[in-house]
N, CA, C and O of each residue as an XYZ file, in Angstrom:
620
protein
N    -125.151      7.541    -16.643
C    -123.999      8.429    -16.788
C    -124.068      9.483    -15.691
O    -125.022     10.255    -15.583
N    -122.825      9.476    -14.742
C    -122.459     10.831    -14.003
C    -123.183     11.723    -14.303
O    -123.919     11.369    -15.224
N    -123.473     13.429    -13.765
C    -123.831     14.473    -14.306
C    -122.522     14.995    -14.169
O    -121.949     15.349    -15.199
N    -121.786     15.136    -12.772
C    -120.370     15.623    -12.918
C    -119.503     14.765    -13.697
O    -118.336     14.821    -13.312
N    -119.703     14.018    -14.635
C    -118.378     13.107    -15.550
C    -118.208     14.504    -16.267
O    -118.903     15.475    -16.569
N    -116.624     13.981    -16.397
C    -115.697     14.877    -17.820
C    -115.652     14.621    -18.548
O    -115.709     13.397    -18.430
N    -115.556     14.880    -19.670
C    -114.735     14.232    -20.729
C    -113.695     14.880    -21.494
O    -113.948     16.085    -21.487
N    -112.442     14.598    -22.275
C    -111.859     15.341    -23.129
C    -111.366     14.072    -24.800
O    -111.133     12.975    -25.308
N    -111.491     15.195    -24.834
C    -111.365     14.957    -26.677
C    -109.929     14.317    -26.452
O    -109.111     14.746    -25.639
N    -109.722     13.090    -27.399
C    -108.398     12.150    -27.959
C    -107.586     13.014    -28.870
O    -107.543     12.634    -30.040
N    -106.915     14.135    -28.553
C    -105.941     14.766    -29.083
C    -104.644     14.196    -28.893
O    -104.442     13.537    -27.873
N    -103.523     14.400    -29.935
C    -103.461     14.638    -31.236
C    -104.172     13.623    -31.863
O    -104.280     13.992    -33.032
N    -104.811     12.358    -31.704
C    -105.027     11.253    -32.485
C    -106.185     11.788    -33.288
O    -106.108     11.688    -34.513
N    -107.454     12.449    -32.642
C    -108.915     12.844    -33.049
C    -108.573     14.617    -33.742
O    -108.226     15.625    -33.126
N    -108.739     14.497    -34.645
C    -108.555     16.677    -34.569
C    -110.447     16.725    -35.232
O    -111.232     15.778    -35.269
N    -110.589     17.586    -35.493
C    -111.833     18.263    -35.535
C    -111.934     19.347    -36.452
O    -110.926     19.996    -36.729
N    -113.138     19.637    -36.997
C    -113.400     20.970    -37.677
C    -114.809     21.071    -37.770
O    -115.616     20.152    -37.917
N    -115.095     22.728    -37.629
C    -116.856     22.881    -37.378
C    -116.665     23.676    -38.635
O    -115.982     24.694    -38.520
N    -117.218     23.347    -39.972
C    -117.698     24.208    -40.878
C    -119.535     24.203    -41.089
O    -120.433     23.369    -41.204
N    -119.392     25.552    -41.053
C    -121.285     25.873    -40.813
C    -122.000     25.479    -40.244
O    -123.148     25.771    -40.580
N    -121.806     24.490    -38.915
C    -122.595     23.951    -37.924
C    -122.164     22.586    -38.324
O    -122.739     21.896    -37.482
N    -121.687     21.999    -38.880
C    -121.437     20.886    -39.040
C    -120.684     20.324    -38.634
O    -119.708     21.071    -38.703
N    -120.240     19.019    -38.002
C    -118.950     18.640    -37.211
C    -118.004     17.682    -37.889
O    -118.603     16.763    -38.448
N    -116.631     17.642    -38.000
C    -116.480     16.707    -39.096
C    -115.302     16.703    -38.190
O    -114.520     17.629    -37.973
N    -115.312     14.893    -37.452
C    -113.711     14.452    -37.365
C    -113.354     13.667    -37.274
O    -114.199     12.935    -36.758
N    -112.125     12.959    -37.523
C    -111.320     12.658    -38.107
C    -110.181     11.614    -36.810
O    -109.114     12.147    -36.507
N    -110.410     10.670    -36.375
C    -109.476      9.553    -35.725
C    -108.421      8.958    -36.531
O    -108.441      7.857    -37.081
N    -107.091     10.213    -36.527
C    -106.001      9.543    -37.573
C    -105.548      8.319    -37.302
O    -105.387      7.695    -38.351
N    -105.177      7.496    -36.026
C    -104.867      6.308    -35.858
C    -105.488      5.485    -37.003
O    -104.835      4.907    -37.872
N    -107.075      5.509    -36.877
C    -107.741      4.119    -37.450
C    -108.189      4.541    -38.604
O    -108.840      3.716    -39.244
N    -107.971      6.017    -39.256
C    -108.257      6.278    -40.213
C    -109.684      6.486    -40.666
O    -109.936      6.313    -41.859
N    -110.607      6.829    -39.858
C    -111.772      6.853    -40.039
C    -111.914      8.570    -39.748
O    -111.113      9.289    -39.151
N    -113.653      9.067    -40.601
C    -114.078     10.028    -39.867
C    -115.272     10.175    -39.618
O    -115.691      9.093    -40.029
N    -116.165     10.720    -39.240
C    -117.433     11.350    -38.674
C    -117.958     12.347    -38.986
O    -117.204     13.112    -39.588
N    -119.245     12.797    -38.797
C    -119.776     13.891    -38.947
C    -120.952     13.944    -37.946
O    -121.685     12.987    -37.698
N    -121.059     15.351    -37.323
C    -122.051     15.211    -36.188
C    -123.148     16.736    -37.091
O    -122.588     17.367    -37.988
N    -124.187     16.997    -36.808
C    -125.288     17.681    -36.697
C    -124.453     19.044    -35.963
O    -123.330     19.001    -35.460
N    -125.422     20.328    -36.074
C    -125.328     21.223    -34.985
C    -125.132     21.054    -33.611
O    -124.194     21.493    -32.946
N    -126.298     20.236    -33.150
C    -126.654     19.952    -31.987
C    -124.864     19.309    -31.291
O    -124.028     19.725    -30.490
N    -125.018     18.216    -32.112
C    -123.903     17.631    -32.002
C    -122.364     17.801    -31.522
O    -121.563     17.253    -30.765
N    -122.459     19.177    -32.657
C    -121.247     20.171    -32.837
C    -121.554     20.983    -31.633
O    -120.474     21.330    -31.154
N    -122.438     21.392    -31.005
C    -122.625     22.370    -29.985
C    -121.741     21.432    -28.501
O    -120.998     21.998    -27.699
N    -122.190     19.522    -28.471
C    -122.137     19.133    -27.506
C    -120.354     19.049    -27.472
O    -119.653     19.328    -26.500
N    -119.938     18.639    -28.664
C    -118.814     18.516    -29.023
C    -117.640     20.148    -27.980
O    -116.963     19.917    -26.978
N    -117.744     21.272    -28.506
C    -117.564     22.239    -28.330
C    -117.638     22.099    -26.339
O    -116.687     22.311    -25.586
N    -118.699     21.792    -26.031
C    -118.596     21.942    -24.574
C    -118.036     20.483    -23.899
O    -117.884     20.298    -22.691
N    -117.873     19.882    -24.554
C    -116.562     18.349    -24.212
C    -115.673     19.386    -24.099
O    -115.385     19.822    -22.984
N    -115.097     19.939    -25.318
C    -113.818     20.281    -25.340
C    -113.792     21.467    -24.353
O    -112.726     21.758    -23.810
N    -114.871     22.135    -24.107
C    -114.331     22.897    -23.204
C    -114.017     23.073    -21.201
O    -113.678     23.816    -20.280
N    -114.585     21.366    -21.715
C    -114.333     20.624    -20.344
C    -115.768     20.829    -18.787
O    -115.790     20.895    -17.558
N    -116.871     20.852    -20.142
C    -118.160     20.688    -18.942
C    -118.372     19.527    -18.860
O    -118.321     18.577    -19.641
N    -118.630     19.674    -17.797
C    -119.859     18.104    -16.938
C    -120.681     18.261    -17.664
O    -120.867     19.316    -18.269
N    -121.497     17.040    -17.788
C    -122.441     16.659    -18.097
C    -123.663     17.300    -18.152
O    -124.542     17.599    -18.961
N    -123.320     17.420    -16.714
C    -124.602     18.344    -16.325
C    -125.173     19.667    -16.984
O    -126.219     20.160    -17.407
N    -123.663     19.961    -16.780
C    -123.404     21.927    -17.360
C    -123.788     21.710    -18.575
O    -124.838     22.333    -18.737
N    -123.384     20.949    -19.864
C    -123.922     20.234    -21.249
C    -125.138     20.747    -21.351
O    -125.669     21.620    -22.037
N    -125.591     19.715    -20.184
C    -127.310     19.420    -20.432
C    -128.381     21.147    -19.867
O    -129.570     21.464    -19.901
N    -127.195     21.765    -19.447
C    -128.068     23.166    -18.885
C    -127.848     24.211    -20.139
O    -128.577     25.155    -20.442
N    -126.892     23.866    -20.647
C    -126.335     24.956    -21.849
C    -127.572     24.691    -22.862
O    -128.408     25.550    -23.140
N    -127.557     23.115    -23.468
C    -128.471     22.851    -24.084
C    -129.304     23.081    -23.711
O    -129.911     23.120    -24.781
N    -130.199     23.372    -22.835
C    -131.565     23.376    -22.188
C    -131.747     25.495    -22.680
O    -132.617     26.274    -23.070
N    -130.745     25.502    -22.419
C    -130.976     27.273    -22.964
C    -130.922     27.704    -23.857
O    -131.534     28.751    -24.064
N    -129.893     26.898    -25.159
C    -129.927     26.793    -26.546
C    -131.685     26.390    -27.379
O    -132.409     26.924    -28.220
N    -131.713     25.159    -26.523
C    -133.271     24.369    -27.412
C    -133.601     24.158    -26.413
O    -133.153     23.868    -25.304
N    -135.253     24.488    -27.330
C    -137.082     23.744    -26.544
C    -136.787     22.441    -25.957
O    -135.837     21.851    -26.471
N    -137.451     21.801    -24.894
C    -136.798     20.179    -24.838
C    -137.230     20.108    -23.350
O    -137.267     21.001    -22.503
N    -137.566     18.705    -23.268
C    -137.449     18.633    -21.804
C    -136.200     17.976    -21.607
O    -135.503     17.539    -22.522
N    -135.709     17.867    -19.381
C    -134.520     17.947    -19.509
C    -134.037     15.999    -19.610
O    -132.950     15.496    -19.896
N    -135.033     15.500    -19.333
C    -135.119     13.702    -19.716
C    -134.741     13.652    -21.008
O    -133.710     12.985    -21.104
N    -135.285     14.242    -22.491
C    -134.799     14.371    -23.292
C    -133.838     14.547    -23.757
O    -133.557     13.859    -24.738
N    -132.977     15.452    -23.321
C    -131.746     16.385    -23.300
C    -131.005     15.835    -23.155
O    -130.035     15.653    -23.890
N    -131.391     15.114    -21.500
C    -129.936     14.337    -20.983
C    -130.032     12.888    -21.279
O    -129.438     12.154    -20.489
N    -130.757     12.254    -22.406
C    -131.098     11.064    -23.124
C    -129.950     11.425    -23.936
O    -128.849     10.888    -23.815
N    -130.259     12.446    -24.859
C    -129.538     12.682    -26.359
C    -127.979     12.712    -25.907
O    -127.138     12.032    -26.494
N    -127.692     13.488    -24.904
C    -126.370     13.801    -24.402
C    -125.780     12.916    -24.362
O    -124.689     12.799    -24.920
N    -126.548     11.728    -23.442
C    -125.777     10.386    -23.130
C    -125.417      9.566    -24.030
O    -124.467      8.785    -23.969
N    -126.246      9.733    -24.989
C    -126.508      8.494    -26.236
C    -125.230      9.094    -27.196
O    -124.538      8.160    -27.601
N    -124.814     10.255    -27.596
C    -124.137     10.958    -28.122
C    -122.670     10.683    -27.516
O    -121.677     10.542    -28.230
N    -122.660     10.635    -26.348
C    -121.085     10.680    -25.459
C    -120.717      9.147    -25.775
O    -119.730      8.756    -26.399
N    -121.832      8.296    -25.149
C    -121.635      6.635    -25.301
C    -121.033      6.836    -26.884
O    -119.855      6.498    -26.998
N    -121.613      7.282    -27.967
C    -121.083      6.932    -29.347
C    -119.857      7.578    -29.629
O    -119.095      6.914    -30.330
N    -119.550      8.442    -29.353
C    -117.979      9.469    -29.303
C    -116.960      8.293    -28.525
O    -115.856      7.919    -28.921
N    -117.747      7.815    -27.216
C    -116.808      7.130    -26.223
C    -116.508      5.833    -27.537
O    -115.451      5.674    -28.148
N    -117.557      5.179    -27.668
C    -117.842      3.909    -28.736
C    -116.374      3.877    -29.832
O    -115.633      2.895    -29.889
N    -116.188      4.999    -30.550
C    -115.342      5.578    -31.551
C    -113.880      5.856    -31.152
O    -113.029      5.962    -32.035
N    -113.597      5.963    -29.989
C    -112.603      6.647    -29.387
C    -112.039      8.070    -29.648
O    -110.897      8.500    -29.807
N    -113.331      8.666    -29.632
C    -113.216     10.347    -29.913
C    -112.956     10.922    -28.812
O    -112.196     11.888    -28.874
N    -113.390     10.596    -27.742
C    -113.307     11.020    -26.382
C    -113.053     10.262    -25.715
O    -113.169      9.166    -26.264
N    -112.495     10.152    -23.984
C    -112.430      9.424    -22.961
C    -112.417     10.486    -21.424
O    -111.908     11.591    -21.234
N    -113.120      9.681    -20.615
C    -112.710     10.300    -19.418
C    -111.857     11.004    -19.342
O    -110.701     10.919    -19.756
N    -112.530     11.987    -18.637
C    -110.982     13.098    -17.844
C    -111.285     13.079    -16.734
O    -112.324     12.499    -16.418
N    -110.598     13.616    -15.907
C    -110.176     13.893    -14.828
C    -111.064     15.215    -14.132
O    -111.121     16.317    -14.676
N    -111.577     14.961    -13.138
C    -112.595     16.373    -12.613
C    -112.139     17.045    -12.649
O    -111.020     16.842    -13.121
N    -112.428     18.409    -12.257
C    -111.410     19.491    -11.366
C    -112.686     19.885    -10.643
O    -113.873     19.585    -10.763
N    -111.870     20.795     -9.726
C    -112.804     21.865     -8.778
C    -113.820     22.773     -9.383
O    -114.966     23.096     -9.071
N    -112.712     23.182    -10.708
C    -113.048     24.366    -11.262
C    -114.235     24.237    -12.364
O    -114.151     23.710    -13.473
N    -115.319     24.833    -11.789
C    -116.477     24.752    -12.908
C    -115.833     25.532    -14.874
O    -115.111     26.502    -15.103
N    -116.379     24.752    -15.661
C    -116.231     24.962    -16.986
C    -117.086     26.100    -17.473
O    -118.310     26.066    -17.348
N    -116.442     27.116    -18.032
C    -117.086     28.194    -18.887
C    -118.256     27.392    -20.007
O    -117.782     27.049    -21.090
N    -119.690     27.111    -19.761
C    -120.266     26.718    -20.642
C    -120.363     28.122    -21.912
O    -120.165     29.322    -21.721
N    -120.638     27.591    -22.853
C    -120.981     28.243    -23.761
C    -122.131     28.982    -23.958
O    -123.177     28.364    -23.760
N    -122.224     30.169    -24.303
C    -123.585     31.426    -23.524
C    -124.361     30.661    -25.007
O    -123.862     30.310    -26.076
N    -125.730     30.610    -24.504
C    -126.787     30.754    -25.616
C    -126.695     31.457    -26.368
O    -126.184     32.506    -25.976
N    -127.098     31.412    -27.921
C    -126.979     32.056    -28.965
C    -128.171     32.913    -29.227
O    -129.300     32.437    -29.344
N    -127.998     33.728    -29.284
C    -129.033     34.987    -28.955
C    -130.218     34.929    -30.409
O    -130.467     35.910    -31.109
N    -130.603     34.035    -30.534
C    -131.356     33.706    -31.579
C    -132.733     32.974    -31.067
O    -132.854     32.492    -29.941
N    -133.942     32.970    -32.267
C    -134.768     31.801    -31.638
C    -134.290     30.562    -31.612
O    -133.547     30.053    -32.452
N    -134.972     29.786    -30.070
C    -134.532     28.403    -29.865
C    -135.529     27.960    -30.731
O    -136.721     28.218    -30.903
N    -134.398     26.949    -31.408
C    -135.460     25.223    -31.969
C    -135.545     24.412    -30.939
O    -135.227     24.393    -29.750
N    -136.252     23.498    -32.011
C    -136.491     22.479    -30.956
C    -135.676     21.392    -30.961
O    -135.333     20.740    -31.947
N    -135.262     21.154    -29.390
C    -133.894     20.117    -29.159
C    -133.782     19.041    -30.302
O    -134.438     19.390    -31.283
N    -133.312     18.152    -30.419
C    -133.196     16.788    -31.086
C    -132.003     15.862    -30.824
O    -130.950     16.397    -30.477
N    -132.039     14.966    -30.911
C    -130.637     14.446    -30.170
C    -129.896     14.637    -31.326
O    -130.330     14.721    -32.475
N    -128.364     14.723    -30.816
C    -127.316     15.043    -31.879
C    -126.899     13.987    -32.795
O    -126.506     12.868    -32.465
N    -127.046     14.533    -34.187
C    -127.003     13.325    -35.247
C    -125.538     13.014    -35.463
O    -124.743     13.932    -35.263
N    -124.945     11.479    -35.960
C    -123.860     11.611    -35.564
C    -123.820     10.020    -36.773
O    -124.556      9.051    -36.586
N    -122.821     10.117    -37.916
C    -122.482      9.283    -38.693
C    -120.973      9.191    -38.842
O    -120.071     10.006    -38.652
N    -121.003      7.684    -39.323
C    -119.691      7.474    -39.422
C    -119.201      6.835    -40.462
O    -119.882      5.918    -40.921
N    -118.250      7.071    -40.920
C    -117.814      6.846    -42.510
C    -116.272      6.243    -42.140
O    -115.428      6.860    -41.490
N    -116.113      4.892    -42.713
C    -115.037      3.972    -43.096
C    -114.703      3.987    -44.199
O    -113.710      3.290    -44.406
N    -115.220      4.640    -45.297
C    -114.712      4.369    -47.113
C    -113.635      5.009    -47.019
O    -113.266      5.238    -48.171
N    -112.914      5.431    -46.284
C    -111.547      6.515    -46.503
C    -110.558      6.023    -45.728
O    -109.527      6.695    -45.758
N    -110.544      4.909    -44.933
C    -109.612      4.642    -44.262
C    -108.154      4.506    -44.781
O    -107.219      5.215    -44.408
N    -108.084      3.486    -45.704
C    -106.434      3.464    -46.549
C    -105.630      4.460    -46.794
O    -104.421      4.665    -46.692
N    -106.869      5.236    -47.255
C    -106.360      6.757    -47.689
C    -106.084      8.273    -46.324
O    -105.495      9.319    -46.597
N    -106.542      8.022    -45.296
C    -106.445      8.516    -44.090
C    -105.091      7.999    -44.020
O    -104.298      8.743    -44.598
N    -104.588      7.011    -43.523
C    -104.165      5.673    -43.046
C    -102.362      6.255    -43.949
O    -101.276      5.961    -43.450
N    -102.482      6.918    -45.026
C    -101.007      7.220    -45.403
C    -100.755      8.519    -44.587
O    -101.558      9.305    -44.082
N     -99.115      8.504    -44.617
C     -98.543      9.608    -44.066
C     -97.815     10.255    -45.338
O     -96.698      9.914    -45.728
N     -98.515     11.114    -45.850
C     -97.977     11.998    -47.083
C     -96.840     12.674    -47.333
O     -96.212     12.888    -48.369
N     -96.623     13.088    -45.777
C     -95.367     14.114    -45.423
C     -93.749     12.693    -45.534
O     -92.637     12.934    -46.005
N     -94.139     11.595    -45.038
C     -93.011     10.920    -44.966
C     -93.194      9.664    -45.711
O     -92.327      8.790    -45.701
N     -93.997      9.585    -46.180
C     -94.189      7.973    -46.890
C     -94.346      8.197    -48.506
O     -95.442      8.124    -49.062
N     -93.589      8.371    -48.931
C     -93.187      8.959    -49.979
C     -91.926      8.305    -50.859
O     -90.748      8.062    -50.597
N     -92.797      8.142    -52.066
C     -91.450      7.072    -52.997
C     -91.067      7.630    -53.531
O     -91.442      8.781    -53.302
N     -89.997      7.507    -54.733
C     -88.666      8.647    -55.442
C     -89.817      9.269    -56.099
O     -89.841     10.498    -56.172
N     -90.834      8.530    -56.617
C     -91.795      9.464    -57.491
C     -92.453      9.897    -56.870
O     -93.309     10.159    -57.715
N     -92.979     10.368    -55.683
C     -93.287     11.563    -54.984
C     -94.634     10.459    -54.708
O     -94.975     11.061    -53.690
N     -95.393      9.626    -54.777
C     -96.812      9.195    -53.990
C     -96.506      8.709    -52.492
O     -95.562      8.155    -51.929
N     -97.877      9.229    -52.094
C     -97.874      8.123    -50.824
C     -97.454      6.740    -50.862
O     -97.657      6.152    -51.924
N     -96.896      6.089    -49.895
C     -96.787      4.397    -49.876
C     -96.910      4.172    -48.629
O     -96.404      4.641    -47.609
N     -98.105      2.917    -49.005
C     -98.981      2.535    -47.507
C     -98.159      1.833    -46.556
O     -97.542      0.869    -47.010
N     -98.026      2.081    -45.439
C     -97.298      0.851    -44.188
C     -97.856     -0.738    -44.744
O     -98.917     -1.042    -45.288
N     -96.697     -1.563    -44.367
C     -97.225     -2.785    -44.526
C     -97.984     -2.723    -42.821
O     -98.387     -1.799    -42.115
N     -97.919     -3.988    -42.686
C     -98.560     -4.747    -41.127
C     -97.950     -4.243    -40.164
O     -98.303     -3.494    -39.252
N     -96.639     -4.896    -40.546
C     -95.885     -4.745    -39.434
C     -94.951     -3.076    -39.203
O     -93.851     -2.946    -38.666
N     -95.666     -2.172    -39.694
C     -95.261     -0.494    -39.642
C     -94.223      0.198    -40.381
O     -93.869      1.377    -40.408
N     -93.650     -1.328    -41.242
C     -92.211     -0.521    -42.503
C     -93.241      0.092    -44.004
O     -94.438      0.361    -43.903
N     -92.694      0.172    -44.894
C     -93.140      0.946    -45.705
C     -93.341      0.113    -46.684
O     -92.306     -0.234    -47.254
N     -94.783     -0.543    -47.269
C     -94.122     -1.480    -48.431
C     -93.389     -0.737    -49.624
O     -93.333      0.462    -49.894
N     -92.815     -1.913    -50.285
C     -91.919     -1.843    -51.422
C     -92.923     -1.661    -52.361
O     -94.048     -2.160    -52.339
N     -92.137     -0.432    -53.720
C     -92.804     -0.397    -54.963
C     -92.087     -0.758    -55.864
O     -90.859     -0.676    -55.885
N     -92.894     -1.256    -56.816
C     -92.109     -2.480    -58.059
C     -91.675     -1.256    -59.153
O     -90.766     -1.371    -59.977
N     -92.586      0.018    -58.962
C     -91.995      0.541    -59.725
C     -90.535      1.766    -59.714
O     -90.079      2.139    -58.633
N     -89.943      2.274    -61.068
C     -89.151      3.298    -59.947
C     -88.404      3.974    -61.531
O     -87.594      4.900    -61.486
């Protein structure tokens, strides 16, 4: 992997939320979501804020203990699985170096690569559109195949 590669987050399709260090998101297309670690959530945060790789792997290096083979192991292995998911894709360079994110003025732990799971039990239920898929009795109703709305027997 590049050190100058970009990346940016699959918006509107991917949205995101960091509650308490935790990363939790959400690929509305396929209806799936995720959850990443701190670490994770930290790398996440500097995707979106449009660092290289590199810059990533220096932020982290000032956040956590670690050597930088380590670092830029976890980084890679982490991006490949985001890329894997379609959470992220290439962007486009610029000139302009990315505001990394300042170290957190706390003691450093020690690095670990960013943990990162993925959960399919929710898809169907992702997968409705609540706001418009909606029968006289007010539930969701799932798309058939081909993107119309199936029919309900009841009414």
């Amino acid at each position: 992997m590049a050190t100058r590669e970009v990346f940016r987050v699959n918006s509107p399709r991917v949205i995101s939320e960091n509650i308490d260090g935790e990363l939790i998101m959400v690929h509305m297309d396929r209806g799936a979501y995720f959850t990443a670690d701190e670490v994770g959530a930290v790398v996440w945060e500097l995707i979106a804020s449009g660092c290289t790789v590199a810059e990533m792997c220096r932020s982290l290096a000032a956040r956590y203990e670690g050597g930088a083979q380590e670092i830029e192991a976890g980084v890679a292995s982490f991006i490949e699985r985001l890329q894997a998911e379609d959470l992220i894709s290439p962007a486009e360079s610029t000139d302009e170096q990315a505001m990394p994110m300042p170290p957190v003025a706390i003691q450093r732990g020690r690095f670990r690569p960013p943990g990162f799971q993925s959960y399919q039990d929710m898809q169907d239920m992702l997968a409705l559109d609540p706001i418009h898929d909606v029968e006289a009795a007010g539930w969701p109703v799932p798309k058939s195949d081909d993107g119309s709305r199936a029919e309900s027997g009841s009414a």
